[in-house]
C-alpha positions in Angstrom: 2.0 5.8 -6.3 -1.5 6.1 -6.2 -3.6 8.2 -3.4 -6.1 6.5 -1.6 -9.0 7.8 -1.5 -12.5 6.8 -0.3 -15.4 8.2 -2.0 -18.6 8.8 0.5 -22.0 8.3 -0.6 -24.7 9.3 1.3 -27.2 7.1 2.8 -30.5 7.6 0.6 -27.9 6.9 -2.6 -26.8 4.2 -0.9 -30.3 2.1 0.6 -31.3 2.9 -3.4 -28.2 1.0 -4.4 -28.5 -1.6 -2.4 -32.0 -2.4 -2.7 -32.3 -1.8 -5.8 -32.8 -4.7 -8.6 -32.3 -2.4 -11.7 -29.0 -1.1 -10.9 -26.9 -4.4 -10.8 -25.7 -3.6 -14.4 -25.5 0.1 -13.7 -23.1 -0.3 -10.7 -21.0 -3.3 -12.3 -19.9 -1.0 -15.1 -19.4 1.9 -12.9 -17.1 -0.3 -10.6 -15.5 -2.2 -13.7 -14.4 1.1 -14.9 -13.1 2.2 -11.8 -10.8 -1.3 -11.3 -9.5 -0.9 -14.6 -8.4 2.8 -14.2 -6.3 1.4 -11.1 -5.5 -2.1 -11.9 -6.1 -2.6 -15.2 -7.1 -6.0 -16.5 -5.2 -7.7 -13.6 -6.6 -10.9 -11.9 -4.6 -11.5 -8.5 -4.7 -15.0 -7.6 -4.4 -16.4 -4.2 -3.6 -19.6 -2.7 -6.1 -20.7 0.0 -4.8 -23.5 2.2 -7.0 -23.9 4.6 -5.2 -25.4 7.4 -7.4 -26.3 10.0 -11.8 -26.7 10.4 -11.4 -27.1 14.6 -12.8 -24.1 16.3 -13.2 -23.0 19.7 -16.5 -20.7 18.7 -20.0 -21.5 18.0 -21.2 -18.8 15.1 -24.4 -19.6 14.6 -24.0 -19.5 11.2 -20.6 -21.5 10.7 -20.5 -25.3 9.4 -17.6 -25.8 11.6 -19.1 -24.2 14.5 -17.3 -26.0 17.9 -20.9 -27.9 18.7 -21.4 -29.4 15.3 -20.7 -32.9 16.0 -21.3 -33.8 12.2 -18.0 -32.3 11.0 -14.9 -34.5 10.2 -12.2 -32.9 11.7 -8.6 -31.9 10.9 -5.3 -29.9 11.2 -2.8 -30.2 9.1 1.1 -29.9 10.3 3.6 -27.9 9.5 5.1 -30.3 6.2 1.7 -30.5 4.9 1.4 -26.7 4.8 4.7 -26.3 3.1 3.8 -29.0 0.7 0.6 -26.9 0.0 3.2 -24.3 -0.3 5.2 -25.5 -2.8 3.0 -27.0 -4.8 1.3 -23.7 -5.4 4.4 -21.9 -5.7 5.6 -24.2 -8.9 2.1 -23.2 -10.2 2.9 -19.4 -10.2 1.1 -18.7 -7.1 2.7 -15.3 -5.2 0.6 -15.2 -1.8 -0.7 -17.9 0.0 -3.7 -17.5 2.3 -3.5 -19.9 5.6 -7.0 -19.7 6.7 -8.7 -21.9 9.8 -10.7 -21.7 12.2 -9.6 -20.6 16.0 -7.7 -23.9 16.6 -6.1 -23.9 19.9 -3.4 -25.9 19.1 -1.9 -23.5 16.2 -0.3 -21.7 18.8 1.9 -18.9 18.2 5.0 -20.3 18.5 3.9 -22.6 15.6 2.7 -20.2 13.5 5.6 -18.5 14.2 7.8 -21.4 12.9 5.5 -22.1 9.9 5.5 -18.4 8.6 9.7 -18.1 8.9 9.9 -21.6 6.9 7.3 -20.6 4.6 9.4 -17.0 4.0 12.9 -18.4 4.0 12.2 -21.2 1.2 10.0 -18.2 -0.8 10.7 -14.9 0.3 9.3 -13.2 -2.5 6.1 -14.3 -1.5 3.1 -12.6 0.3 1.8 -14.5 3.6 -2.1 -14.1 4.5 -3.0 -15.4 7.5 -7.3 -15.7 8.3 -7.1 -17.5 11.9 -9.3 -15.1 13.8 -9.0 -13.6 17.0 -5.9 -13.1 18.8 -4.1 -10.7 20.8 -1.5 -7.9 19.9 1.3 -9.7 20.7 0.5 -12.7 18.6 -0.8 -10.7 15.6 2.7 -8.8 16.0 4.9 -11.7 16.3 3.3 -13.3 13.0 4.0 -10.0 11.5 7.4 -10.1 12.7 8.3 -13.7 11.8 6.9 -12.5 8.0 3.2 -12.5 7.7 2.3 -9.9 5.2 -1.7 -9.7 5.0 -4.4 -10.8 7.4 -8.0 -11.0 6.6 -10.6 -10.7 9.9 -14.1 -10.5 8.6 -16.6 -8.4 10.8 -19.5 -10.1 9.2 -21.6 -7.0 11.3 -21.4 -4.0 12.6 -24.3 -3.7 14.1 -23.4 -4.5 18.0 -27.2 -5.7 18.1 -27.3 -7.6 15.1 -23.6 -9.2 15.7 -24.8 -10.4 18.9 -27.7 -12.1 16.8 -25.2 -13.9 15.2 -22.6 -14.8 17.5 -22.7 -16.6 20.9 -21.0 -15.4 23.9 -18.6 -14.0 24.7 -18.0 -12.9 21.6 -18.3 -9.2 21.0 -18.0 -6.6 17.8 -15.9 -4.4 20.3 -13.5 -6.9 20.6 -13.7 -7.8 16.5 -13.2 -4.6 15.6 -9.9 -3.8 18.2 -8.6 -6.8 16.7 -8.4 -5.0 13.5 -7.2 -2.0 14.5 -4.5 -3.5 16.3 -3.5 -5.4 13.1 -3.5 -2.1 11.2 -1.3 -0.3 13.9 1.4 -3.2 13.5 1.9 -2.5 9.9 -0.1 -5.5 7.9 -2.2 -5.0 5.1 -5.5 -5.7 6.5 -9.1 -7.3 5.1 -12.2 -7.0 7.0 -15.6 -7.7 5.2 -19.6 -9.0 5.9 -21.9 -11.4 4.6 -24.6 -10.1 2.6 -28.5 -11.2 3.7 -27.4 -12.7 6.9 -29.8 -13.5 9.5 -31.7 -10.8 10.7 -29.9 -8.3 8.5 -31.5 -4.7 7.5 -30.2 -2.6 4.5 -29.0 0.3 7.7 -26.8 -2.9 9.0 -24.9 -2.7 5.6 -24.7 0.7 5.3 -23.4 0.5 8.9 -20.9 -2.0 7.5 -19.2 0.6 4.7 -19.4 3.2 7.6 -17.0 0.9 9.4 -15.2 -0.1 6.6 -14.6 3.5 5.4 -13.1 4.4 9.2 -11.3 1.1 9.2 -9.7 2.4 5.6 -9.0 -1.8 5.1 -6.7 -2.8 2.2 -8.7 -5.6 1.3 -12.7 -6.3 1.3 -13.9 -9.4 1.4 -17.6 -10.5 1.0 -20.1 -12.9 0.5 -23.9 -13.9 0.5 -24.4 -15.5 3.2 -25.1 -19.2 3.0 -27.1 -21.8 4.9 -25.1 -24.8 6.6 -28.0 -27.1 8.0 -25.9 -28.1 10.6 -26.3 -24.3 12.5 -29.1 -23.2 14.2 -29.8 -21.0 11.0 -30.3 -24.1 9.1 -34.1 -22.8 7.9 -32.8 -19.8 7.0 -32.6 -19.0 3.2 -29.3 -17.7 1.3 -28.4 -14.4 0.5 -29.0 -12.5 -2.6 -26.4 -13.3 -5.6 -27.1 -9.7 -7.3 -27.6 -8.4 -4.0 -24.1 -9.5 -3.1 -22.9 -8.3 -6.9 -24.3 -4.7 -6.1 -22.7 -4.8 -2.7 -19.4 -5.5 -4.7 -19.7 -3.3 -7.0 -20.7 -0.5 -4.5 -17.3 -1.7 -2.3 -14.7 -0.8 -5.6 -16.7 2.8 -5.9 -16.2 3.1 -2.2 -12.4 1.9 -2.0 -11.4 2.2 -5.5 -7.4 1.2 -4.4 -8.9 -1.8 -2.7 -8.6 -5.7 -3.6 -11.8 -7.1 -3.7 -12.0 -11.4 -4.5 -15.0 -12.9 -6.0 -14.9 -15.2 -3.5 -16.1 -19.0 -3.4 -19.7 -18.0 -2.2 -20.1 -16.5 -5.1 -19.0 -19.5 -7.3 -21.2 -21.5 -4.9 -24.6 -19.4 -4.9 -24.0 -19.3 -9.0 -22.4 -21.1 -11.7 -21.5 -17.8 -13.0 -20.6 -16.4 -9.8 -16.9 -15.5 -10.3 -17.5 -14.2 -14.0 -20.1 -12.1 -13.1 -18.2 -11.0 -9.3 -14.8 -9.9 -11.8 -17.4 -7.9 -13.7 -18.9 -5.9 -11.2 -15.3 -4.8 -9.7 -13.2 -7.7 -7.7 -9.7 -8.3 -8.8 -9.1 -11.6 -6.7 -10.0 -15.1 -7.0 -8.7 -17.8 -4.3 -8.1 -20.7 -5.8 -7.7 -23.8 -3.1 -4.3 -25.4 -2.9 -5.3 -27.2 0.6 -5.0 -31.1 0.9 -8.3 -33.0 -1.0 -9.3 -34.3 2.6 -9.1 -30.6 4.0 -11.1 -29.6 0.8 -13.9 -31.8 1.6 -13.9 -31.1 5.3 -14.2 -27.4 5.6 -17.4 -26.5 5.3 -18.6 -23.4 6.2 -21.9 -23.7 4.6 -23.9 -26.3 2.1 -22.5 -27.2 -0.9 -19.5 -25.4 -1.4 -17.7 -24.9 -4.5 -14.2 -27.3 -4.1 -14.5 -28.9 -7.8 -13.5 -27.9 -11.1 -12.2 -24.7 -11.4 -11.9 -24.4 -7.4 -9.3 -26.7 -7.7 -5.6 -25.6 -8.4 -4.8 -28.3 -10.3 -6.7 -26.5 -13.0 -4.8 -23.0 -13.2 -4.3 -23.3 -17.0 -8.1 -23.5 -17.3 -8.9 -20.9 -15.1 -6.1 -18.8 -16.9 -8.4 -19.6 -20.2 -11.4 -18.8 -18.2 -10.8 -15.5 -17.2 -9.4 -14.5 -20.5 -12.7 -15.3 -22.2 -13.9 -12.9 -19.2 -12.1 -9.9 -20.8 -9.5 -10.3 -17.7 -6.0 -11.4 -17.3 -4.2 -13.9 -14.8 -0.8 -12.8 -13.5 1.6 -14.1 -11.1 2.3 -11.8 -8.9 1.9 -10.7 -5.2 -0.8 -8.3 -6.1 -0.5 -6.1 -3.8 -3.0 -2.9 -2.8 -2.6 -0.3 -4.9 0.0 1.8 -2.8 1.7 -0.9 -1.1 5.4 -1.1 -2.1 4.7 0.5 -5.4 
C-alpha cells in the first residue's frame, strides 16, 4: 500500500515552471523518476469507445458543440458498445473508457443496462465512464450497476475564465459539485484542463493544481488545447506542446500516486507526442476501440489523431513502440496506486 501524498509547491516555483522554456527537460526527468519509483515501467492502456458526439451544450471550444451544424452525428447502441467491448477485451484490454458527449438519450436506465452487461460478460474489468454532467443519483446508480472510474474534466477553475469558455447555464460551481459528489460515492475520479486555452493566464493554471490538489483526483487528465474551426474560437491558435509536457510533468511531482495519459492531443499537436508525454511522467495511453464511423465523427478539435497507432488494431505495434520508449505495455486494470492493492 502506498500513501498518497501530494507535494505543494509554491506559487513563484510554480509560474517559473510553467513559463519556463528551459525546464521541459528538467521537470520530465524529475517526474520520470518519480513514476518509476511508484509504477515502474508500467504503461496502462485504456480502451476509448466513444459512444456518442450528440451534445446538449455549446463549449465554445468543442467540435461537437450542440450548434455545429457541420458535424455528422451518431450514437451507437447497446450491441455496438459490447462489440467494442469484446473486441478490445480479446486484445488484452482491462478498462474500457465509454466517453460521449451529454446525449440525452443515454439515459440512466440505459447506461444502467449497458454497464451490468458490460460487468457480467467481464467482471474483471474496470468501467470508465466520461458522459459529463449528471446528478447524484445517476452518478450513484452507474456506480452501483458497476462503473468503476469516471473522468469529468474542469477544463478551468477560474469561475471568470470558465465562463469565458462556456455558455450558459453552465457553471464551475456546478462542475466542480459534480465531482465531489462522484468522489463521495466511492469512484475513482479524473478531473483535468486544457493547457493555453482561450483567454488563459499562467494564475488560471496554478488555480487549476489548487483545485486539483483539494479535489485529491485519482486520475489527471490534460491536454493543449486545440482549435476546431467550427467554434467560435476558430482564430484562436493551439496550445503549447512543451507547455502541456511541463504541465505534465509538474502534475506526477504534484500527485505522484496519480495516473496521468498522454492523451491524443498530444499525439495530435506532435508526432512525438505520446513518446515524449510517457517521458515527462504519464503512465496512460487510450488507444480507440470505437466503431471506424465513430472514429471519424468525433471531433473535438482539427485534425485529430484516429490513424495509425490510434487505432487498436495495431496494439502489437504500439506494444513495440513503447518498448523502444524504455516503457512496458501490460494488460491490466491499472489501477491508482492505493486502489485495491
Amino acid at each position: 500500500m502506498i500513501k498518497r501524498e501530494i507535494n505543494h509547491i509554491d506559487n513563484k516555483t510554480l509560474k517559473k515552471w510553467i513559463e519556463d522554456e528551459s525546464m521541459t527537460e528538467i521537470l520530465s526527468e524529475k517526474a520520470d523518476k518519480i513514476r518509476r519509483q511508484i509504477y515502474g515501467d508500467k504503461v496502462y492502456l485504456r480502451g476509448l469507445i466513444e459512444v456518442s458526439n450528440i451534445c446538449k451544450n455549446d463549449c465554445f471550444y468543442c467540435g461537437i458543440r450542440k450548434s455545429n451544424t457541420h458535424v455528422d452525428r451518431y450514437r451507437l447502441g447497446k450491441d455496438q458498445i459490447l462489440c467494442a467491448a469484446n473486441f478490445g477485451y480479446e486484445l488484452g484490454f482491462r478498462t474500457f473508457v465509454m466517453q460521449g458527449g451529454e446525449d440525452p438519450k443515454f439515459t440512466k436506465e440505459f447506461m444502467v443496462d449497458v454497464i451490468k452487461s458490460l460487468k457480467a460478460i467481464y467482471p474483471e474489468v474496470a468501467i470508465t465512464l466520461s458522459l459529463g454532467e449528471s446528478s447524484y443519483e445517476d452518478y450513484k446508480a452507474f456506480f452501483d450497476a458497476g462503473a468503476d472510474r469516471y473522468l469529468l474534466r474542469e477544463e478551468s477553475s477560474n469561475p471568470d475564465h470558465y465562463d469565458m469558455l462556456h455558455p450558459e447555464p453552465m457553471k464551475l460551481a456546478s462542475r466542480q459539485e459534480c465531482l465531489y459528489n462522484l468522489k463521495k460515492i466511492g469512484y475513482q475520479v479524473g478531473g483535468g484542463f486544457m493547457v493555453e486555452s482561450p483567454y488563459q493566464k499562467t494564475d488560471d493554471l496554478i488555480e487549476d493544481i489548487r483545485f486539483l490538489e483539494r479535489l485529491e483526483p485519482d486520475m489527471v487528465g490534460i491536454g493543449p488545447y486545440l482549435v476546431s474551426h467550427d467554434t467560435p474560437f476558430k482564430d484562436f491558435k493551439n496550445g503549447s506542446f512543451t507547455k502541456t509536457l511541463r504541465l505534465v510533468s509538474i502534475l506526477r511531482i504534484v500527485f505522484p500516486y496519480a495516473l496521468i495519459p498522454a492523451t491524443t492531443a498530444l499525439g495530435t499537436v506532435n508526432p512525438r507526442g505520446r513518446e515524449l508525454g510517457l517521458k515527462a511522467g504519464a503512465n496512460v495511453l487510450m488507444p480507440n476501440l470505437s466503431p471506424q464511423k465513430a472514429k471519424k465523427a468525433y471531433n473535438l478539435y482539427d485534425n485529430k489523431l484516429n490513424t495509425g497507432l490510434e487505432a487498436a488494431e495495431a496494439k502489437k505495434q504500439l506494444e513495440k513502440e513503447i518498448a523502444s520508449f524504455g516503457y512496458r505495455v501490460v494488460d491490466e486494470r491499472g489501477d491508482v496506486a492505493d486502489f485495491g492493492e
